[in-house]
OpenMM code with the backbone's topology and positions (N, CA, C; nanometers):
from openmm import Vec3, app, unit

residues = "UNK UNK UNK UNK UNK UNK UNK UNK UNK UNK UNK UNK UNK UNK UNK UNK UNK UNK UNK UNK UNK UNK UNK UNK UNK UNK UNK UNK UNK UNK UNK UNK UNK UNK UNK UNK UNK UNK UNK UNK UNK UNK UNK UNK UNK UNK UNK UNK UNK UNK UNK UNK UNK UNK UNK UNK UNK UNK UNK UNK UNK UNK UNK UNK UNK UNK UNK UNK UNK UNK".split()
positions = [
    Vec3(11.9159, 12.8485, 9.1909),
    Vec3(11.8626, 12.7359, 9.2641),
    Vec3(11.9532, 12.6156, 9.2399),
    Vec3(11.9708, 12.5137, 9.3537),
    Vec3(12.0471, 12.4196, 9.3111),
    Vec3(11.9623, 12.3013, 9.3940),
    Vec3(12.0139, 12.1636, 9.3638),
    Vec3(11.9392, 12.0900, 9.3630),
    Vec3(11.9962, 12.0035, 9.5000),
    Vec3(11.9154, 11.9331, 9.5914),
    Vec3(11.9588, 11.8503, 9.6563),
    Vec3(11.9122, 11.7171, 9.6757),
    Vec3(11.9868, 11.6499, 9.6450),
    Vec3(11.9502, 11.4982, 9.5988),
    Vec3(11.9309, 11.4119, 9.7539),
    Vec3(11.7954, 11.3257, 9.7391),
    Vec3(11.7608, 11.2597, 9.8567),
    Vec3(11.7752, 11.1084, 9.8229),
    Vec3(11.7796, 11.0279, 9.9224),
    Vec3(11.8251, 10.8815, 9.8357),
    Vec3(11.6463, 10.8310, 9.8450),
    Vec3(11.5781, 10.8812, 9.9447),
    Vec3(11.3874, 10.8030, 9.9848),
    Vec3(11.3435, 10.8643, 9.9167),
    Vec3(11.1906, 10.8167, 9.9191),
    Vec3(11.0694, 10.9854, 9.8438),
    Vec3(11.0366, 11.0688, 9.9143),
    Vec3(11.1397, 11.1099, 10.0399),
    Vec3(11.0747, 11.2239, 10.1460),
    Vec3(11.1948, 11.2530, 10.2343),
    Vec3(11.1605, 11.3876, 10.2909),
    Vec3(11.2536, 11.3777, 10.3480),
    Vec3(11.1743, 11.5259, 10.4399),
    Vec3(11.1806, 11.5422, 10.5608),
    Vec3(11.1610, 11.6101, 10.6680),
    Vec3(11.2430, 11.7619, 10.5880),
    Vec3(11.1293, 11.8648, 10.6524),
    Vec3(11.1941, 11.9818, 10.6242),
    Vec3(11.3070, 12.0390, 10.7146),
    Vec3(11.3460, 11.9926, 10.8340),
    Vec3(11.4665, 12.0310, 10.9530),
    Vec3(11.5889, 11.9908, 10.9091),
    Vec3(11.5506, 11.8303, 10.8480),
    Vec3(11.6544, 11.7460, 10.7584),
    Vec3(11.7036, 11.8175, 10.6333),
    Vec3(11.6267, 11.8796, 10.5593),
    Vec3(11.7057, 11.8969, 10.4574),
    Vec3(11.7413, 12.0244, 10.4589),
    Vec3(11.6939, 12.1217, 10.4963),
    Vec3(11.7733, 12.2169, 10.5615),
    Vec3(11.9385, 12.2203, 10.6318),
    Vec3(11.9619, 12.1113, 10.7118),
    Vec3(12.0589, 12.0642, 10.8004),
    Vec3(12.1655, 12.0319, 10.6260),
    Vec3(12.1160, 11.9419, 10.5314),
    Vec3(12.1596, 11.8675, 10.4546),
    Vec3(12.2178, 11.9693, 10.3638),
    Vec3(12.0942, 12.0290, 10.3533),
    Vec3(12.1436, 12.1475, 10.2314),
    Vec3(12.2694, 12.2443, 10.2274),
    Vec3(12.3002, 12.2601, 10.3845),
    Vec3(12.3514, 12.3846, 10.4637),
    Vec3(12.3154, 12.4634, 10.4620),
    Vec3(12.1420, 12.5041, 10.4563),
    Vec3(12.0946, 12.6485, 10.4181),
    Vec3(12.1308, 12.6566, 10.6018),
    Vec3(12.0973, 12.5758, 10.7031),
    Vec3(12.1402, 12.6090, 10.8156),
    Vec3(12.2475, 12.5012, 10.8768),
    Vec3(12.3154, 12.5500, 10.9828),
    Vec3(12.4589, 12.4573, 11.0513),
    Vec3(12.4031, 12.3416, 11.1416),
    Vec3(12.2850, 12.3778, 11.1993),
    Vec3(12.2063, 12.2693, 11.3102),
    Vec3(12.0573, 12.2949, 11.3221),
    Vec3(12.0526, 12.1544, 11.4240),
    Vec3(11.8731, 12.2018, 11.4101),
    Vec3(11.8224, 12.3133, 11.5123),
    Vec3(11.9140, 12.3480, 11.5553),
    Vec3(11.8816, 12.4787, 11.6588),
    Vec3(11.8502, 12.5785, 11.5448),
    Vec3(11.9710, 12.6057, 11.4911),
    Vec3(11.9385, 12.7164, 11.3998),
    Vec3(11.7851, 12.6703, 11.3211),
    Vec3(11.7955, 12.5631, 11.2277),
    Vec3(11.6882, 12.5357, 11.1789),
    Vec3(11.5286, 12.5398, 11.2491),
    Vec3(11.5106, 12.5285, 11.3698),
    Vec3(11.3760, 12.5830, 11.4820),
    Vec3(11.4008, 12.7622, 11.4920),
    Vec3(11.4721, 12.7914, 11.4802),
    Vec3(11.5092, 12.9678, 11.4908),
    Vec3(11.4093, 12.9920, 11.3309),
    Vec3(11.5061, 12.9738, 11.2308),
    Vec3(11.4602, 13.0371, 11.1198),
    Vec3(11.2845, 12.9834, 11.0543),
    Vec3(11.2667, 12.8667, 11.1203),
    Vec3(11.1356, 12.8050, 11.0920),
    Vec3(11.0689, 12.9513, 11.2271),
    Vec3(11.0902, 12.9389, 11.3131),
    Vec3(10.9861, 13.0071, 11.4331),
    Vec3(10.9773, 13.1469, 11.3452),
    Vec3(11.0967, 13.2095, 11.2730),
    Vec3(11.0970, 13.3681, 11.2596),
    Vec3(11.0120, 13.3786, 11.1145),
    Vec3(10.9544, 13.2582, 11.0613),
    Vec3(10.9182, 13.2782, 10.9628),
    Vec3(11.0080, 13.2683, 10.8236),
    Vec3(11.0971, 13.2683, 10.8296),
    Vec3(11.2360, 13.2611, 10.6912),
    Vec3(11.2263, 13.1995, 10.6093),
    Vec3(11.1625, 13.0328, 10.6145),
    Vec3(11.1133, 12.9389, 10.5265),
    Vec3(11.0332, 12.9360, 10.4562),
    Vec3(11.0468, 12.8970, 10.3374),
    Vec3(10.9349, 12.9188, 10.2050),
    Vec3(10.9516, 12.7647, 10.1949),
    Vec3(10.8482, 12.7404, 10.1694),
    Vec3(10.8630, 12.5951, 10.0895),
    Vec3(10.7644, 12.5896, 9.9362),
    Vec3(10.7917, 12.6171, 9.8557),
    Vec3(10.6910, 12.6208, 9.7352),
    Vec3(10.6080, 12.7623, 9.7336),
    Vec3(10.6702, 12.8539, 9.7725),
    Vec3(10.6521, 12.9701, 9.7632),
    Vec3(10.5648, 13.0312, 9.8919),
    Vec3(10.5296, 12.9393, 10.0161),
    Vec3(10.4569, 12.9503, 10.1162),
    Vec3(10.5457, 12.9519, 10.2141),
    Vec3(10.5199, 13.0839, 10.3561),
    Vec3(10.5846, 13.0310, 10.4387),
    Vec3(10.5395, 12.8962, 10.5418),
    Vec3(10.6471, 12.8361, 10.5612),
    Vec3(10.6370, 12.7570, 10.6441),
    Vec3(10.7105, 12.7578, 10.7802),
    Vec3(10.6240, 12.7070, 10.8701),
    Vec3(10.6990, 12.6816, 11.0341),
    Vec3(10.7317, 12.5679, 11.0802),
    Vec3(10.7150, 12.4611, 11.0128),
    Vec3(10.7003, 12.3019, 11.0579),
    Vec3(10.8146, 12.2232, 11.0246),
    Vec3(10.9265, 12.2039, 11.1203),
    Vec3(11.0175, 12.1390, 11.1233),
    Vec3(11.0015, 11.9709, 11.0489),
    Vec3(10.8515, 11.9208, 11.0657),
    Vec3(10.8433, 11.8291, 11.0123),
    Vec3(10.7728, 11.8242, 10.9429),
    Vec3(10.7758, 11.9500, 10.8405),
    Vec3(10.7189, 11.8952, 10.7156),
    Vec3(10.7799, 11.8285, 10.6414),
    Vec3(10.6459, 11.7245, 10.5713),
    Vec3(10.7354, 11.6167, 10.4664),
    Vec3(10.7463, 11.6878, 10.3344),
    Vec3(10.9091, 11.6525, 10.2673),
    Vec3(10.9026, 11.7314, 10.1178),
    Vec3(10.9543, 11.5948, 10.0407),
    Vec3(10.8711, 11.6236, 9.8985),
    Vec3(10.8888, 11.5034, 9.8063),
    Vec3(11.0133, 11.5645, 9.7150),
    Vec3(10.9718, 11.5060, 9.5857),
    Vec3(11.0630, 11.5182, 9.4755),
    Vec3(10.9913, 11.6926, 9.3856),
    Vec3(11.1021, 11.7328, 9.3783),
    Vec3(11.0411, 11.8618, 9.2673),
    Vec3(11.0196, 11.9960, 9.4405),
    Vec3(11.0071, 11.9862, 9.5317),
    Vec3(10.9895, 12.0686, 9.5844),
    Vec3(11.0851, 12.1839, 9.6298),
    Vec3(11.0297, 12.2947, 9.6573),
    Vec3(11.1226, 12.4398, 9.6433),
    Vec3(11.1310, 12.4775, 9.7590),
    Vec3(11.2552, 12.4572, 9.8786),
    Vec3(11.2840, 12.5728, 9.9845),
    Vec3(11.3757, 12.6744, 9.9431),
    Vec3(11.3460, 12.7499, 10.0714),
    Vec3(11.3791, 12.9004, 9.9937),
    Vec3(11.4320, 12.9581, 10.1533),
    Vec3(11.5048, 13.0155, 10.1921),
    Vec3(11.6073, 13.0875, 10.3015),
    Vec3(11.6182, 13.2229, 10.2634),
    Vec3(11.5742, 13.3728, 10.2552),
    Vec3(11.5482, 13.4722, 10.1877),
    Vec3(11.6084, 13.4562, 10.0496),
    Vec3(11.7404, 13.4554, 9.9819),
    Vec3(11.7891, 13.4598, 9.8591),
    Vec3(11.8519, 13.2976, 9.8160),
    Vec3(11.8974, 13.2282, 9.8902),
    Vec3(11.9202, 13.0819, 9.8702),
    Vec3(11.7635, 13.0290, 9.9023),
    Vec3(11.7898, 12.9338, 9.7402),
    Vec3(11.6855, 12.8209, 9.7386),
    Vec3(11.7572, 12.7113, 9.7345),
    Vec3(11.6343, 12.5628, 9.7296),
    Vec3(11.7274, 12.4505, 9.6817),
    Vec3(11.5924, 12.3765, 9.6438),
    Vec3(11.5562, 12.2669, 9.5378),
    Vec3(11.4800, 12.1619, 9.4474),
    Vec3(11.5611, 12.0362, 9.5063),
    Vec3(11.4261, 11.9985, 9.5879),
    Vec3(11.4387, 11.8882, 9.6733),
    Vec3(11.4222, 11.7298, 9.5309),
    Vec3(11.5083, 11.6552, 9.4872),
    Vec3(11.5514, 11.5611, 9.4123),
    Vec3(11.5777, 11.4357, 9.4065),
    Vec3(11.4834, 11.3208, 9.4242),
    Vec3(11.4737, 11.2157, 9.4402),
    Vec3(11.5539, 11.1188, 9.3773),
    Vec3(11.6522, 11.0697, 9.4143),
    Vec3(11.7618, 10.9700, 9.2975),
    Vec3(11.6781, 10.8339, 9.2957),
] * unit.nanometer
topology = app.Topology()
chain = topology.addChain("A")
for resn in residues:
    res = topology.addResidue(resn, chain)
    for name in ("N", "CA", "C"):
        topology.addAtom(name, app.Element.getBySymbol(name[0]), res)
């Protein structure tokens, strides 16, 4: 797992996806949210706009990343 540092206390789940590079765009990022691929804290998720704080876990089948509030 590695960590990705946000500069706010939130940050959209499409966004940090995009940020992370778990995906290249938000096309891809609506693909892998619709097919189910997204975990967020061990749940799948479909919601491009979910809000994620500090300490939270996405997950892309074998890449994760700990969403990190500076």
């Amino acid at each position: 797992m590695r960590d990705v540092e946000i500069s706010d206390e939130m940050i959209r789940l499409g966004q940090l996806l995009k940020l992370s590079g778990l995906v290249e765009d938000g096309t891809e990022a609506k693909e892998v949210l619709e097919e189910g691929l997204v975990t967020v804290n061990g749940a799948v998720e479909t919601r491009r706009g979910k809000q994620l704080t500090d300490g939270d876990q996405v997950a892309i089948e074998d890449e994760e990343v700990r969403v990190v509030s500076s």
